[in-house]
N, C-alpha and C positions, 0 to 999 in steps of 0.2 A: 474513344477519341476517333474523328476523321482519318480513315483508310487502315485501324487497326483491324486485328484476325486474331481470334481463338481458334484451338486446334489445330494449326495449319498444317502442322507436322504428318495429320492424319489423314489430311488430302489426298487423292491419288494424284499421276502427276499433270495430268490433262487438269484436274481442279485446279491444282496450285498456279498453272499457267493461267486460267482464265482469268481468276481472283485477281493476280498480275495485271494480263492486259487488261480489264476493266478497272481495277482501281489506280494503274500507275505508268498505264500506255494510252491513256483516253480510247481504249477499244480498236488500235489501229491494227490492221490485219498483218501490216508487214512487220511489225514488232513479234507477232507472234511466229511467223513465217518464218522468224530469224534464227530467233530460239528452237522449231522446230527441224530447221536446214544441218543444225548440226550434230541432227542424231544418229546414230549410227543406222545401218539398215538390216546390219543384224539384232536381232530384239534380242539375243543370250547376252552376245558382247556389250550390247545395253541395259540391259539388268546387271549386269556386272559392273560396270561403271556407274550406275543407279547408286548399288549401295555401299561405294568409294565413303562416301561424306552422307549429310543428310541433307533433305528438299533440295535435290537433283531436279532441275528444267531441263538443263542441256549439257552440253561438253565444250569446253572452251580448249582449242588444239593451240598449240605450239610448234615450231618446225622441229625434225627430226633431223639431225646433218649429222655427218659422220666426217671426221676430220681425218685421213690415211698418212701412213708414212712415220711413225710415230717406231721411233726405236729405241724401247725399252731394257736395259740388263740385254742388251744382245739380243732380243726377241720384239719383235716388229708387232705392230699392232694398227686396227683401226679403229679411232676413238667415237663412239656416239656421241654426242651433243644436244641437248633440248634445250634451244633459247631463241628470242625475236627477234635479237639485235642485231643489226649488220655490220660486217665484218668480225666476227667474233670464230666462227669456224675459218674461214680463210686465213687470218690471222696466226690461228692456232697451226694449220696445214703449213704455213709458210715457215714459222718457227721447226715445226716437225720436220721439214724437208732439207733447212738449213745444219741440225743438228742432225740430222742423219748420215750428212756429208760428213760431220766432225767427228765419230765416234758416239752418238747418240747421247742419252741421259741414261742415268744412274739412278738408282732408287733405295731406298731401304727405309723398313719398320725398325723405329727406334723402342716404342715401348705400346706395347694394345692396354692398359688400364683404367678402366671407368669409373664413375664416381658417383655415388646418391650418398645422401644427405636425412639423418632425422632431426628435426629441429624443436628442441623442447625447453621448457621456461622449468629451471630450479633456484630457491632461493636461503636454502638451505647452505650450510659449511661443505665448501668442494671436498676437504675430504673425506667425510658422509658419502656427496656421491663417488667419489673414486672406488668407494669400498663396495655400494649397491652394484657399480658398472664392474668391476674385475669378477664379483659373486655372479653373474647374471650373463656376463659375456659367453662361458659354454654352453647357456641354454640359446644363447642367441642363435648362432652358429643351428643347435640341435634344432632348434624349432622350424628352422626352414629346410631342411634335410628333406620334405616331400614336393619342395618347390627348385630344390637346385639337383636336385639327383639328375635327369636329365641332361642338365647342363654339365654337372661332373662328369658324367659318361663321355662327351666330348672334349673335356679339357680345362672346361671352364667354371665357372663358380664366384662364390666369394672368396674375396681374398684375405679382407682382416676387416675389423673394425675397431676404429679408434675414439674415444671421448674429447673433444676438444673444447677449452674453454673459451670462449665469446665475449664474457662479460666487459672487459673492459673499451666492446665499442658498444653494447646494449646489457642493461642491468639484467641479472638470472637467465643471460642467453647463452645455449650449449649446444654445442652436437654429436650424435655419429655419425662418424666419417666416414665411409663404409668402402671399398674399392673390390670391382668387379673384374673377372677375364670372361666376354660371354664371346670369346671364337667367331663363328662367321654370322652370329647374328648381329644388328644393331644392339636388340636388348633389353629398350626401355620397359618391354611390361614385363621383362623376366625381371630386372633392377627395380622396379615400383614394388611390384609382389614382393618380394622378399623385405624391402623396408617396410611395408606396411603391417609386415608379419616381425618385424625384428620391435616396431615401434610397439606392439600388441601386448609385446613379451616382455619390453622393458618397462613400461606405463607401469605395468599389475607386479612389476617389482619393487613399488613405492607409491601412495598417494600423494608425496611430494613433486611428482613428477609431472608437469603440465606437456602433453605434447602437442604442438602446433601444427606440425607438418610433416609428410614425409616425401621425398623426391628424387628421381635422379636429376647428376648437373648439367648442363650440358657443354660447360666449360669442363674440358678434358685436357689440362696441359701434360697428361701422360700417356695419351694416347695419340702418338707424335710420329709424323714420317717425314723423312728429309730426301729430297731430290735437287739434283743436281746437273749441271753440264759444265765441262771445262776443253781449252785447246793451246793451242801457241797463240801467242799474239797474231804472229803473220799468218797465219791461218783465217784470220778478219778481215785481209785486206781485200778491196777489193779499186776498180778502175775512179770511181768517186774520194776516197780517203784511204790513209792507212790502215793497218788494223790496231797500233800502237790509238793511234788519234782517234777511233772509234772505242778502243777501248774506257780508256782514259773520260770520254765524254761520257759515256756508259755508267762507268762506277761514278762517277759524279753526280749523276740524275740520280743511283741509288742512292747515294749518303743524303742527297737533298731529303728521300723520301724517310728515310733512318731519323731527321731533327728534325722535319716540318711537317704538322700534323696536315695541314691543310694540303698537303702535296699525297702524304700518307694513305689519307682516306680513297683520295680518286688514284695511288696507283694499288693500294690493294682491291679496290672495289675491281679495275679489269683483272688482275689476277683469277675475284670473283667469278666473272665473268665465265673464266676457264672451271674452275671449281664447279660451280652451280650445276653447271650445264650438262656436265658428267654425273655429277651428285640427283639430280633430277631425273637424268634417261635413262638411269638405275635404278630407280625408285625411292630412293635416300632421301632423308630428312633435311633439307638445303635450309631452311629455317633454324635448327637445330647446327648447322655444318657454322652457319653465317655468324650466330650468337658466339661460338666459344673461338670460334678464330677472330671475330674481333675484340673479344677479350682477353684473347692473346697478343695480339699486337699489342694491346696497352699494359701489357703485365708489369713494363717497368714502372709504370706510374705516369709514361707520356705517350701517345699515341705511334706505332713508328713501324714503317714498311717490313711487311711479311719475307722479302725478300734481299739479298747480300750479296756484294760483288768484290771481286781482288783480283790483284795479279803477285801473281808469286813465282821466282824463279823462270820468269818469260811465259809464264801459261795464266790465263783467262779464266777465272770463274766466275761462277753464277748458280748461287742456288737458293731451297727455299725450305723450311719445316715449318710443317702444317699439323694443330691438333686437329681428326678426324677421328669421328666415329662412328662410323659405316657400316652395314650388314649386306649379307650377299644370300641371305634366309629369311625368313619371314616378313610381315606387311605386305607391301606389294610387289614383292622380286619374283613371287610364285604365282601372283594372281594375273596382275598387266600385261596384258599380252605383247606390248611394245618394251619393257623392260624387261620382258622375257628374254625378246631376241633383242635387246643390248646386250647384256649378261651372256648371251650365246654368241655376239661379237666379238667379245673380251675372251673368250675361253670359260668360260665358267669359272673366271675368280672367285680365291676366296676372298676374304674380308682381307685381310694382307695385303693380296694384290693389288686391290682395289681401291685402296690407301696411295700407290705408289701411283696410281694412271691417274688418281685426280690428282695428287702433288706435282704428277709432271704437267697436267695439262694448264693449272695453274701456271708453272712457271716458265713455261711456252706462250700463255697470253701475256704474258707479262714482261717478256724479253722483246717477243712482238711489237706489243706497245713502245718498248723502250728504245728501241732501233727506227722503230718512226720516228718518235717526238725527238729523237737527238741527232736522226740524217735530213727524211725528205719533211718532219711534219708529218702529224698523225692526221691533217684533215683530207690530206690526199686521195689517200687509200678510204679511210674510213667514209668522204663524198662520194666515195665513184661507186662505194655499194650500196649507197642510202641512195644513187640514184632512181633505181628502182621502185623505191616506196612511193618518193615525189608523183612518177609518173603514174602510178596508180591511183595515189591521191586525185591526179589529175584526169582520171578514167581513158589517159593515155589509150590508143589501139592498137595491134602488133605492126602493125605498120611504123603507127610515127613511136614506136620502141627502137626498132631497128634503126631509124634515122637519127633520134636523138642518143642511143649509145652508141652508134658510131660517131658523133658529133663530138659528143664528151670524153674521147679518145685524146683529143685535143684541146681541152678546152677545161677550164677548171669549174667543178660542177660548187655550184652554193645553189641555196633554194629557191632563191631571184634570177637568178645565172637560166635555171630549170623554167621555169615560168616565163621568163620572154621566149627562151626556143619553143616553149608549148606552143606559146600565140603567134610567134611569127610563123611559123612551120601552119599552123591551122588558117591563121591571115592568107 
């Protein structure tokens, strides 16, 4: 077929690029130019990042921002951030600065327990297998004894595994249930290895036994940290509104997001926001973070905000529990030289910790959020840092910079708002 390639894989990286621009840049120089601008000019640091993925061209950068002021369990911090978006580290800064004022956030590890999965087809009388699975259960355990020794030595391991029956949403559907402590790793290919050695051992315990799959989940609703901030009412007030009356508007926006799915999604998606961005500059699986915490949110059966608010006895809260499951060892916490030194931001957390700084940073974008959209409007804040993008859109120069952000000091920034001052100021 037109613009297909065998081998590509084997190309060196200068091949793969040309192939590129000849067959899917009509040969322009600056397409290639583009792809070449953002390579690194160290060639180590660049083979390093080479073999990140596979058929590596270039590096696609993200900003690195560090959000300060962040007062943890009585211990202060300054949070890294890896995201595009504007307003999302100021946000977070402002929330941090506000709470710092009040006594700070609170944090704590509810439970670190992981979860993989064997999923196998039997059609046989369940208690046949009950009998195969209780016989065959202490070889399981024995058979990975060369695969978890390591992780015992630290604290971690397997923790049980259970047979569960399936059938009544899909005919001869069963599994092990298997639940891991892997400590400060993430884990995944310590949890894969081990099932796919648990599945090995149970197969050849029966020719009845069809196995399909083996997996970890990434829905972890027991690997759960809950962070928090609370203060007096009056402690809210400020020269615009009470603190009763900010309160009160507060927990309403959250209950809105508690019944209404469509509220839900975009106010945990900025929570996200916070989450990600931490989960990212640590080298963490943010793909993996996104999938089980939004299937948390829907555990009840309806879609419904990550985050909860009260007043009880004159004091103000607000908090949030997040399943995470995090590593602060292996993949790339040891290799990326940028999530090196996040990691060495943080203090060299471990896995624990590092549960507690993205729960909080979560629920700092997320208060953020909510203190706009229910005082000034969140377009406010969030126009006057997109103004920047505008003007580079517009290949604005450091000149009419200065005159258009001082302009929009005054003046309420939209993207038409931006575009007549471009032309009239260049007029």
């Amino acid at each position: 077929m037109e613009n297909s390639v065998s081998g590509f894989s084997k190309f060196t990286k200068a091949e793969k690029i040309d192939w590129l621009i000849s067959n899917h840049f009509q040969n322009n120089p600056k397409a290639k130019a583009n792809l070449e601008r953002y390579w690194n000019s160290d060639d180590s640091l660049q083979k390093l990042h080479d073999e990140f993925t596979e058929n590596t061209i270039s590096n696609f950068y993200l900003p690195f921002g560090i959000a300060p002021n962040f007062l943890i369990n009585g211990k202060m911090y300054v949070i890294p951030m890896a995201i595009e978006e504007s307003s999302v580290v100021a946000a977070a800064s402002n929330a941090a600065k506000f709470w710092m004022e009040r006594g700070g956030f609170t944090a704590e590890v509810l439970s670190t327990t992981k979860v993989g999965q064997v999923h196998f087809m039997y059609h046989g009388e369940y208690s046949e297998l009950e009998t195969i699975f209780n016989t065959i259960k202490p070889q399981l355990f024995e058979q990975t004894k060369s695969i978890t020794k390591n992780m015992q030595k630290r604290g971690g391991g397997i923790l049980d595994i259970k047979l569960v029956n399936k059938t009544s949403k899909l005919s001869g559907y069963y599994q092990l249930h298997v639940t891991f402590e892997t400590k400060d790793a993430m884990g995944a290919n310590f949890i894969n290895s081990c099932l796919e050695q648990i599945a090995t051992t149970f197969k050849a315990s029966s020719d009845t036994i069809q196995v399909v799959m083996s997996i970890l989940s990434n829905y972890v609703p027991e690997c759960l940290v809950r962070a928090e901030v609370r203060c007096k009412v009056d402690e809210l007030d400020t020269e615009a509104y009470s603190g009763q009356e900010f309160a009160d508007t507060f927990i309403q926006a959250v209950r809105i997001a508690e019944i209404e799915p469509y509220r839900a999604v975009t106010h945990n998606k900025g929570i996200m926001n916070g989450v990600d961005s931490v989960v990212l500059a640590t080298g963490n699986d943010f793909r993996a973070v996104e999938a089980g915490v939004h299937a948390y949110a829907a555990r009840s059966g309806s879609y419904s905000s990550l985050t909860h608010a009260s007043i009880e006895n004159g004091v103000f809260k607000f908090w949030i529990e997040l399943p995470l499951a995090l590593g602060t060892i292996g993949g790339l916490t040891g290799l990326h030289p940028m999530v090196k030194t996040a990691l060495e931001l943080l203090g060299h957390p471990s896995a624990k910790k590092l549960m507690t700084i993205v729960a909080v940073a979560g629920l700092a974008q997320n208060f953020a959020a909510l203190k706009s959209l229910t005082t000034t409007g969140i377009q406010q804040g969030h126009m006057k840092m997109h103004l920047l993008n505008i003007l580079n859109q517009f290949e604005a120069n450091a000149n009419e910079k200065l005159q258009l952000i001082e302009h929009f000091k005054t003046h309420t920034v939209t993207h038409s708002a931006v575009v007549d001052a471009i032309e009239n100021l260049r007029a």
